[in-house]
DRENPA-3360 file (N, C-alpha, C; in nm, 2 decimals, always signed):
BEGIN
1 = XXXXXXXX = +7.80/+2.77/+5.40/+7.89/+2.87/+5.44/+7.82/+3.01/+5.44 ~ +7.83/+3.09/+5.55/+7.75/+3.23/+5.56/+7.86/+3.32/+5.52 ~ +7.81/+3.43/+5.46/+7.86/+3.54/+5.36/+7.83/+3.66/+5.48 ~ +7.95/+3.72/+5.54/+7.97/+3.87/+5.59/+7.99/+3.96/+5.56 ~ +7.81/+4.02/+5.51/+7.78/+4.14/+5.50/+7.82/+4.27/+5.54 ~ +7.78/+4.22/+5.69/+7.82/+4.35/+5.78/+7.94/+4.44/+5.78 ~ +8.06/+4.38/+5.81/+8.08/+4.44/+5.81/+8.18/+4.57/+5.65 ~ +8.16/+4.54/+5.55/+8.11/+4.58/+5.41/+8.06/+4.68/+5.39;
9 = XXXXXXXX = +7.91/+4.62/+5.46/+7.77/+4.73/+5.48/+7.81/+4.84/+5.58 ~ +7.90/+4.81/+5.68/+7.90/+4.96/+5.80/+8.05/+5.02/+5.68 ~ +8.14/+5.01/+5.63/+8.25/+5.06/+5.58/+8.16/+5.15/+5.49 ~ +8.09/+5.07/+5.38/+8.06/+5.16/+5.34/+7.94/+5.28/+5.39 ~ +7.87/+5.24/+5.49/+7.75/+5.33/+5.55/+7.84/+5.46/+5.61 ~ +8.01/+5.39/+5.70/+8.03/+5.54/+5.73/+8.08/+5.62/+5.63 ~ +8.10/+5.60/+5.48/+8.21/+5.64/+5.40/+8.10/+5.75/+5.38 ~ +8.01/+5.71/+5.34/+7.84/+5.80/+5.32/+7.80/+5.92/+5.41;
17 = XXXXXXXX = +7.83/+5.85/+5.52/+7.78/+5.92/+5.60/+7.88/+6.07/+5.68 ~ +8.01/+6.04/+5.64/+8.14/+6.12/+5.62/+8.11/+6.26/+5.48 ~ +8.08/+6.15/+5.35/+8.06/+6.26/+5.25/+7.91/+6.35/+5.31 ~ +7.86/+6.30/+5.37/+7.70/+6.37/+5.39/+7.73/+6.50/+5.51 ~ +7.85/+6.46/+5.65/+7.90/+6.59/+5.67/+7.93/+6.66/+5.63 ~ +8.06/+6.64/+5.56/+8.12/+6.76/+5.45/+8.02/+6.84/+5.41 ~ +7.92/+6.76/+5.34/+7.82/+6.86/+5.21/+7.73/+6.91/+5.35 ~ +7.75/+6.91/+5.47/+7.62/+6.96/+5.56/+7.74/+7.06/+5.58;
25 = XXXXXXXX = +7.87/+7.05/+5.62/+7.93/+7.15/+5.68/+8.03/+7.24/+5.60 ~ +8.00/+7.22/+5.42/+8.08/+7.29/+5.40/+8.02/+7.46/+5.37 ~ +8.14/+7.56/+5.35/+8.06/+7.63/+5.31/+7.99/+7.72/+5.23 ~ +7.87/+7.79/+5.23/+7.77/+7.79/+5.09/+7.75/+7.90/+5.14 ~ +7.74/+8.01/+5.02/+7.71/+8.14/+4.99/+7.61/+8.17/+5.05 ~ +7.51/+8.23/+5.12/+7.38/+8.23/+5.16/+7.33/+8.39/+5.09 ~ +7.26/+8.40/+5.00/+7.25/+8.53/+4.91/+7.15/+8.59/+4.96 ~ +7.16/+8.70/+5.01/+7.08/+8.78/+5.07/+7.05/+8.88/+4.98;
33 = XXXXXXXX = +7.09/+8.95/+4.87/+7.04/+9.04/+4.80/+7.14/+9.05/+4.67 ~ +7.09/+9.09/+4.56/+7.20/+9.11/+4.44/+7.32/+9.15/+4.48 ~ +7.44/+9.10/+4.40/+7.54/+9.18/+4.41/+7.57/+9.31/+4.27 ~ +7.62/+9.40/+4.28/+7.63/+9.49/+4.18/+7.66/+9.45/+4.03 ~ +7.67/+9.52/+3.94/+7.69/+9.47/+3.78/+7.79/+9.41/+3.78 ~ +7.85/+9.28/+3.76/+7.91/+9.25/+3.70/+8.05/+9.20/+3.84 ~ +7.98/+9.23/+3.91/+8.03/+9.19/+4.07/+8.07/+9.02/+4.10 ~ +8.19/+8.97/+4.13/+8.23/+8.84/+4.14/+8.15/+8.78/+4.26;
41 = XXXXXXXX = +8.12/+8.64/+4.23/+8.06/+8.61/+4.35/+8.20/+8.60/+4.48 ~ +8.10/+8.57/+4.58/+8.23/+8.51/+4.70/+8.27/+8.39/+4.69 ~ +8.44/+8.39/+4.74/+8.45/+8.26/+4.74/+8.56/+8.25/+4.65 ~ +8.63/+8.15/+4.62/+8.60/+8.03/+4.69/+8.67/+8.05/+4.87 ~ +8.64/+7.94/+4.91/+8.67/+7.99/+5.06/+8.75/+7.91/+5.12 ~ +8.83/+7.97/+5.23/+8.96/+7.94/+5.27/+9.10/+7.94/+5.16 ~ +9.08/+8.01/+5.12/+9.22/+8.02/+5.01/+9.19/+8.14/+4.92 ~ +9.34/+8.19/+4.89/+9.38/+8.29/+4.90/+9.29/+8.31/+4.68;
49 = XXXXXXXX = +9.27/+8.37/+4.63/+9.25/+8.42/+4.48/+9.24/+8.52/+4.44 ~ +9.34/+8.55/+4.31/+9.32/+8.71/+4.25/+9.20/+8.71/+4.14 ~ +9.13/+8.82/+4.20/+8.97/+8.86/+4.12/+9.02/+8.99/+4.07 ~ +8.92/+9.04/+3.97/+8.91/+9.14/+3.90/+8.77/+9.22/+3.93 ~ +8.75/+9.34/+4.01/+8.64/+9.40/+4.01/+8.63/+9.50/+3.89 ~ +8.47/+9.53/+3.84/+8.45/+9.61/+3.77/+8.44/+9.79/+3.86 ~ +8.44/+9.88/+3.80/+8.45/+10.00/+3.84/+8.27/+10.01/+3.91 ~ +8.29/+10.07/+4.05/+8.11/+10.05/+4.06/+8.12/+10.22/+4.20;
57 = XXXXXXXX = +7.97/+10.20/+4.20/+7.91/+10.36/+4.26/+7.88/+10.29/+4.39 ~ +7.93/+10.41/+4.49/+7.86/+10.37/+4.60/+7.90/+10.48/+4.73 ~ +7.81/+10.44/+4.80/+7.75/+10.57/+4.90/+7.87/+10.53/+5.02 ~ +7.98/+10.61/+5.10/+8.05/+10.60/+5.18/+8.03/+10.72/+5.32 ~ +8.05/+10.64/+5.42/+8.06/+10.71/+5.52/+8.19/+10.69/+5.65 ~ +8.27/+10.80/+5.70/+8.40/+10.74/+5.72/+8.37/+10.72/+5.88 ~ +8.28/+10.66/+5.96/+8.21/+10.64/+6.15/+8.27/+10.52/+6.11 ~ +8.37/+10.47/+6.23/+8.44/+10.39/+6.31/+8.31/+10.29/+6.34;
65 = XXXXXXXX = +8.21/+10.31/+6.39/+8.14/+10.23/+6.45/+8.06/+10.15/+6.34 ~ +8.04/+10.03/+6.34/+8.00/+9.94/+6.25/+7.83/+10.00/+6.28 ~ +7.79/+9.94/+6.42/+7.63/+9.97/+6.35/+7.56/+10.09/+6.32 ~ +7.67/+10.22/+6.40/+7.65/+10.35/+6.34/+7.62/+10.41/+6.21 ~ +7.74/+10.30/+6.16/+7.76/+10.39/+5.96/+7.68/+10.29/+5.91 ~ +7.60/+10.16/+5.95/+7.56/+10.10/+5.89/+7.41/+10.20/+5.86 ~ +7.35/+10.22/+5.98/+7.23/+10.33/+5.99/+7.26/+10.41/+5.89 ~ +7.35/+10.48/+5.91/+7.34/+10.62/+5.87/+7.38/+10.57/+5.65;
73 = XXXXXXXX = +7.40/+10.44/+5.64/+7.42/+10.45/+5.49/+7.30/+10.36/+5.45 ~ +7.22/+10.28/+5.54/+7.07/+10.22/+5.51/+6.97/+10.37/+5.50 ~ +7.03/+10.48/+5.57/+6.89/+10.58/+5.61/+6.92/+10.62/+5.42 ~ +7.10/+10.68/+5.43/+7.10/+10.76/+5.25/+7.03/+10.65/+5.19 ~ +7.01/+10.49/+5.16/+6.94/+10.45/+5.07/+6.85/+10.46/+5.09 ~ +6.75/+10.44/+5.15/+6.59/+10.51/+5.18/+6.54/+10.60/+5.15 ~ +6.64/+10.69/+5.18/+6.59/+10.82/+5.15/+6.59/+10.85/+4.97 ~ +6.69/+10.80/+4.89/+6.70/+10.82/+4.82/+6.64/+10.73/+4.68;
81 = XXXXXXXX = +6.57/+10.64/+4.76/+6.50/+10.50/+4.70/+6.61/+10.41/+4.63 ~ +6.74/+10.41/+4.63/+6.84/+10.30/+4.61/+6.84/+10.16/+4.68 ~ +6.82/+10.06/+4.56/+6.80/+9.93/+4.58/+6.93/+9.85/+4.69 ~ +6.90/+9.77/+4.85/+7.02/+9.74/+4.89/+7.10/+9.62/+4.77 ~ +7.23/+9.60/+4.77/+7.29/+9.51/+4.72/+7.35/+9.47/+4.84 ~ +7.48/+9.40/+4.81/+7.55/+9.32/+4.85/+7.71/+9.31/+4.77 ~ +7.81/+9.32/+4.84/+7.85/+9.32/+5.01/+7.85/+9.49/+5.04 ~ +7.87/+9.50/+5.17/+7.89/+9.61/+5.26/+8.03/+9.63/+5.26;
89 = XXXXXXXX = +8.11/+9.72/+5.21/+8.27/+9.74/+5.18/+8.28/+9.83/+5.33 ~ +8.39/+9.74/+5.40/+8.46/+9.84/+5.55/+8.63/+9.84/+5.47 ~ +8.63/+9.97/+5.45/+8.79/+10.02/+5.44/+8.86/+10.00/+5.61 ~ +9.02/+9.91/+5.58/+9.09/+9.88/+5.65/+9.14/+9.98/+5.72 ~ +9.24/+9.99/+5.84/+9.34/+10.04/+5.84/+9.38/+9.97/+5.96 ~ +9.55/+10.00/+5.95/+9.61/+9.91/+6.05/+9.65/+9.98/+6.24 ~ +9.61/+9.91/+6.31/+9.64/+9.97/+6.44/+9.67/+9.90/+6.52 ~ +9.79/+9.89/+6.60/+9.87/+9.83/+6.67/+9.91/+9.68/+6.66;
97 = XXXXXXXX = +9.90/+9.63/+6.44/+9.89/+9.53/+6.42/+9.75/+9.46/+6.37 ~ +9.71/+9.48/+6.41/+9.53/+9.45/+6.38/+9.48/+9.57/+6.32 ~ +9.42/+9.45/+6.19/+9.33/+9.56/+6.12/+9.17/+9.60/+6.21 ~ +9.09/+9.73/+6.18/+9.04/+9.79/+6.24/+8.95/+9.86/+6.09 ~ +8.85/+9.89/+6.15/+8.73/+9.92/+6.03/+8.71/+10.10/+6.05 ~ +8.77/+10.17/+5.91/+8.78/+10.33/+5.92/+8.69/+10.36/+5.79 ~ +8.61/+10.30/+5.79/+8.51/+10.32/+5.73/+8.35/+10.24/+5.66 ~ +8.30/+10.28/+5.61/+8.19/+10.18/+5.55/+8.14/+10.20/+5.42;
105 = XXXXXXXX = +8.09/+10.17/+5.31/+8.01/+10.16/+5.19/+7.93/+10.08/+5.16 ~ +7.81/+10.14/+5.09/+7.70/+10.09/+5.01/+7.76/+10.06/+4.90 ~ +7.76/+9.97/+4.79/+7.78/+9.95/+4.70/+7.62/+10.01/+4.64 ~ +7.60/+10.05/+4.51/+7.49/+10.04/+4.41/+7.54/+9.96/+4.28 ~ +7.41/+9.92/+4.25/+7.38/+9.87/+4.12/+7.46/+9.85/+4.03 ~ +7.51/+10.01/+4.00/+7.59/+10.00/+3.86/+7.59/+10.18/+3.90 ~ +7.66/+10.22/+3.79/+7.66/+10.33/+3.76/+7.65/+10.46/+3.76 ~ +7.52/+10.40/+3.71/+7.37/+10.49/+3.64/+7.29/+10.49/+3.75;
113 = XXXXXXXX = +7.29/+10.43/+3.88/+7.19/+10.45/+4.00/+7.26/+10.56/+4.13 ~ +7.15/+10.67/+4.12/+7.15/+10.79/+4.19/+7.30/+10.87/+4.15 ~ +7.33/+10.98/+4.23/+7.42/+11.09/+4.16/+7.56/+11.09/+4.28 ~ +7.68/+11.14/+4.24/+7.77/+11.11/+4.29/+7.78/+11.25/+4.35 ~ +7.83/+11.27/+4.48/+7.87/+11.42/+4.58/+7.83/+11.39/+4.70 ~ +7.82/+11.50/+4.83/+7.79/+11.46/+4.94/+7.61/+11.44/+4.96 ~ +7.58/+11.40/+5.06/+7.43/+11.39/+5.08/+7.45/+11.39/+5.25 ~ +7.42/+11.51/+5.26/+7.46/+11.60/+5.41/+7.62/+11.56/+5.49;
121 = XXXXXXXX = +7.63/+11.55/+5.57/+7.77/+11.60/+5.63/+7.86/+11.47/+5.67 ~ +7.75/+11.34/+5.63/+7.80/+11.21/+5.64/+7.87/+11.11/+5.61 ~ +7.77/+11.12/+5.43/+7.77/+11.04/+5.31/+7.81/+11.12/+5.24 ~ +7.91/+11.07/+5.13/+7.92/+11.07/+5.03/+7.96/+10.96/+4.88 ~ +7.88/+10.97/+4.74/+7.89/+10.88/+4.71/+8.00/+10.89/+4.59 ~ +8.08/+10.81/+4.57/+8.18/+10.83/+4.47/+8.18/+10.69/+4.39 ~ +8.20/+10.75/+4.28/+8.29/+10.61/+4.18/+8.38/+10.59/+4.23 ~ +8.43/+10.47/+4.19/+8.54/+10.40/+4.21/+8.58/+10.28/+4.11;
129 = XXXXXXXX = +8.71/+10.32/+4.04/+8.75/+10.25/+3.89/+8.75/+10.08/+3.95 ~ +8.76/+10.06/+3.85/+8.81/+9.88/+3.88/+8.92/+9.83/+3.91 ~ +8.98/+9.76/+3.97/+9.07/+9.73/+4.06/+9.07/+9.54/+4.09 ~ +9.18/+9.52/+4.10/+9.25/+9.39/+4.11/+9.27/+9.36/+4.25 ~ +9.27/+9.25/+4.34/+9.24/+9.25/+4.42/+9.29/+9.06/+4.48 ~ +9.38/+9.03/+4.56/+9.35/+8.95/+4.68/+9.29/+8.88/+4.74 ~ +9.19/+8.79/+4.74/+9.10/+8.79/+4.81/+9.10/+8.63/+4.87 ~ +9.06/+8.65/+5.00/+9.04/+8.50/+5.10/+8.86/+8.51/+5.15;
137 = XXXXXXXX = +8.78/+8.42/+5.11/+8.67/+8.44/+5.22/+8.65/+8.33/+5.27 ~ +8.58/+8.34/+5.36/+8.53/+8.26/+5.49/+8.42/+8.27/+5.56 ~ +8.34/+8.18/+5.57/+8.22/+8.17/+5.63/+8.22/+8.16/+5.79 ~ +8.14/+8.29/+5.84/+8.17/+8.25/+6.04/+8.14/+8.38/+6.03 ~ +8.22/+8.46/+6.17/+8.19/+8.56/+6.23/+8.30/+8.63/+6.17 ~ +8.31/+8.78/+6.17/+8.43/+8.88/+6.17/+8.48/+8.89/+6.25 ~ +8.58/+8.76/+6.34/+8.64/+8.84/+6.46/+8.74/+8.85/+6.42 ~ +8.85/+8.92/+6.51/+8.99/+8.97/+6.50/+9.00/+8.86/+6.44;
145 = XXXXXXXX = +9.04/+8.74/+6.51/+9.09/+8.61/+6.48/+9.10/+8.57/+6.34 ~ +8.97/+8.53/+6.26/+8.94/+8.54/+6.13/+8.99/+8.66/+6.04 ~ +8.97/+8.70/+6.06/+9.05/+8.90/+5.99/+9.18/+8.84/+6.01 ~ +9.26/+8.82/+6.15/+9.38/+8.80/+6.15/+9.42/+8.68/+6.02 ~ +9.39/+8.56/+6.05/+9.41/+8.45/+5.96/+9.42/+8.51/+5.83 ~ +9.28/+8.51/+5.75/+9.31/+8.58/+5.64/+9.40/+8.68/+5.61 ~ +9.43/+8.80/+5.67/+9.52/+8.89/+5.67/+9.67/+8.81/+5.63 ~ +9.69/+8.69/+5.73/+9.82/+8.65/+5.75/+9.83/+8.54/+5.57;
153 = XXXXXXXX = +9.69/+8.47/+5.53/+9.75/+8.46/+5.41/+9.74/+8.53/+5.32 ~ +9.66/+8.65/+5.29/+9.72/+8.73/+5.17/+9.83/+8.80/+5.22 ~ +9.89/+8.84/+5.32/+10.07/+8.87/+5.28/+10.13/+8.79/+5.24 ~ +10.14/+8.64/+5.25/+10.17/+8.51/+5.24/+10.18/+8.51/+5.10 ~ +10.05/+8.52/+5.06/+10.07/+8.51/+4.87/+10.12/+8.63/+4.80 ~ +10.07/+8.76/+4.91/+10.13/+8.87/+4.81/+10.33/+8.91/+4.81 ~ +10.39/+8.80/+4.90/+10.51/+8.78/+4.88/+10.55/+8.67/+4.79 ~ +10.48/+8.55/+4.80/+10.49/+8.49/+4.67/+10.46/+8.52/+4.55;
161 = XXXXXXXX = +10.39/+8.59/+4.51/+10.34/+8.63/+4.38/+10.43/+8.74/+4.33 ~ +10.46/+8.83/+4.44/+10.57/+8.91/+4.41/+10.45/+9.07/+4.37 ~ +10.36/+9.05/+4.42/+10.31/+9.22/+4.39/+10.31/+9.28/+4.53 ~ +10.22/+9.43/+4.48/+10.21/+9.53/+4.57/+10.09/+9.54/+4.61 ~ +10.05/+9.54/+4.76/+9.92/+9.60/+4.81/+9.89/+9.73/+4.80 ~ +9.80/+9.77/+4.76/+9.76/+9.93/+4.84/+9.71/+9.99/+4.98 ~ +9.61/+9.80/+5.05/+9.56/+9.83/+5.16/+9.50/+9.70/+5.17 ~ +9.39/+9.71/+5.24/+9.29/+9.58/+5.26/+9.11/+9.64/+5.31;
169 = XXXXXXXX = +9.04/+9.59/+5.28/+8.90/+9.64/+5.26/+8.84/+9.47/+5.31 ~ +8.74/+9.49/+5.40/+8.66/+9.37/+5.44/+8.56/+9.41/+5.35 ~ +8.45/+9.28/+5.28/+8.36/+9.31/+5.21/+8.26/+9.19/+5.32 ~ +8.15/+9.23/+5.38/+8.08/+9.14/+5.37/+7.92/+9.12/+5.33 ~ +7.91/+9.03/+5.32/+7.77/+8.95/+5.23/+7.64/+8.96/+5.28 ~ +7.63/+8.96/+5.42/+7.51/+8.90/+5.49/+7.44/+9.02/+5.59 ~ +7.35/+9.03/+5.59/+7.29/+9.09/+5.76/+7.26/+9.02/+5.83 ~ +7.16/+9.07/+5.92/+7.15/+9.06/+6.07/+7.09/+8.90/+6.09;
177 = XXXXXXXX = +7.02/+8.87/+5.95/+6.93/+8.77/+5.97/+6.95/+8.64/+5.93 ~ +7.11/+8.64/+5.87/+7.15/+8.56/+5.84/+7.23/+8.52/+5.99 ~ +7.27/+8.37/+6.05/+7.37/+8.33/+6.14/+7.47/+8.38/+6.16 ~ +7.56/+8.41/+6.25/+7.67/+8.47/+6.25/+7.74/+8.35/+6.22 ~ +7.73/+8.20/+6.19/+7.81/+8.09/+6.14/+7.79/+8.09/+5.98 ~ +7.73/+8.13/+5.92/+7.69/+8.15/+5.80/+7.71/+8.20/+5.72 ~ +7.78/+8.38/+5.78/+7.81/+8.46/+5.71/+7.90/+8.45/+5.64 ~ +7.90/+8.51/+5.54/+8.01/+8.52/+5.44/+8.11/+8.67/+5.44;
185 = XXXXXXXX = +8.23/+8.65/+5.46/+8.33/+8.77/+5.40/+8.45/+8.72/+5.35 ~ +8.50/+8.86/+5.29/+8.60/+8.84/+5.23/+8.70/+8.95/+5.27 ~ +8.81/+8.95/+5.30/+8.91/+9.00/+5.31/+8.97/+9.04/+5.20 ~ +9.03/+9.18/+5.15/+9.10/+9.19/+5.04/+9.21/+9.27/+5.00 ~ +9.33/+9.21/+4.98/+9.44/+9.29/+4.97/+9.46/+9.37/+4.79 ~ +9.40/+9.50/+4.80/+9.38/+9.59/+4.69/+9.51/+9.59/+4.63 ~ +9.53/+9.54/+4.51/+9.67/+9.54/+4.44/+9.70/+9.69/+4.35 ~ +9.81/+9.68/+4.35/+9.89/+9.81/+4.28/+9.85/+9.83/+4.12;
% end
């Protein structure tokens, strides 16, 4: 009497070969440079979590244009020998329903790295206390679309949970040289 392996052997080959997509396609932080003291990693992704930031320093410029203010807050670090970190903070604001990027930041290190005031008519760097926060991230591109999603679940939780926003701030992770499938951000609704 012959014994049927086969088909056994394919059940379990595709069960394998299923868990081996997932771990190819799920998604994984890609770290492009420190994040600041004491700074939460990203993540987890696709769902909504409340994090706790620590109070941290960093160089702001208020240019509409993403690769504009990105220049003009890479040139203040250069100039000023400040190490890049990670993420790049775009302050929200809302316009005709869709959020829209009215600003940009450098995060630093911690504290104690470079001095807080203007640095010509562009930058300026300020503290900023610690703050509780909302947060969805997602690996892919920043389009509306994505922004929209996220956006639509942290109001989602922030009516279940029963708090208050102050706004929403995109944080993201990666540059130029990372994939635009790869990247990492986070969306974040700043609580009261």
């Amino acid at each position: 009497m012959k014994k049927k392996f086969f088909p056994l052997f394919a059940l379990v080959a595709a069960c394998n070969l299923q868990a081996d997509e997932k771990a190819l396609t799920a998604p994984k932080y890609v770290d492009e440079a420190p994040l600041p003291e004491k700074w939460p990693a990203p993540g987890p992704f696709n769902k909504v979590e409340k994090k706790s930031y620590p109070a941290y320093r960093a160089a702001f410029t208020n240019g509409k244009g993403e690769i504009s203010s990105f220049w003009t807050l890479f040139t203040h670090i250069k100039k000023n020998d400040i190490p890049m970190t990670a993420p790049v903070e775009m302050a929200m604001t809302e316009d005709d329903g869709e959020l829209d990027q009215a600003g940009m930041a450098f995060l630093y290190q911690n504290g104690k790295v470079g001095s807080k005031g203007p640095d010509g008519t562009k930058v300026e760097v300020r503290d900023i206390p610690a703050a509780r926060a909302l947060s969805y991230a997602w690996q892919g591109p920043d389009s509306k679309e994505n922004i929209a999603k996220a956006r639509t679940a942290l109001e989602e939780s922030i009516e279940t949970q029963n708090v208050e926003s102050t706004g929403f701030r995109l944080l993201g992770y990666n540059g130029p040289g990372t994939p635009r499938s790869k990247r990492t951000w986070e969306l974040q609704a700043l609580l009261k």
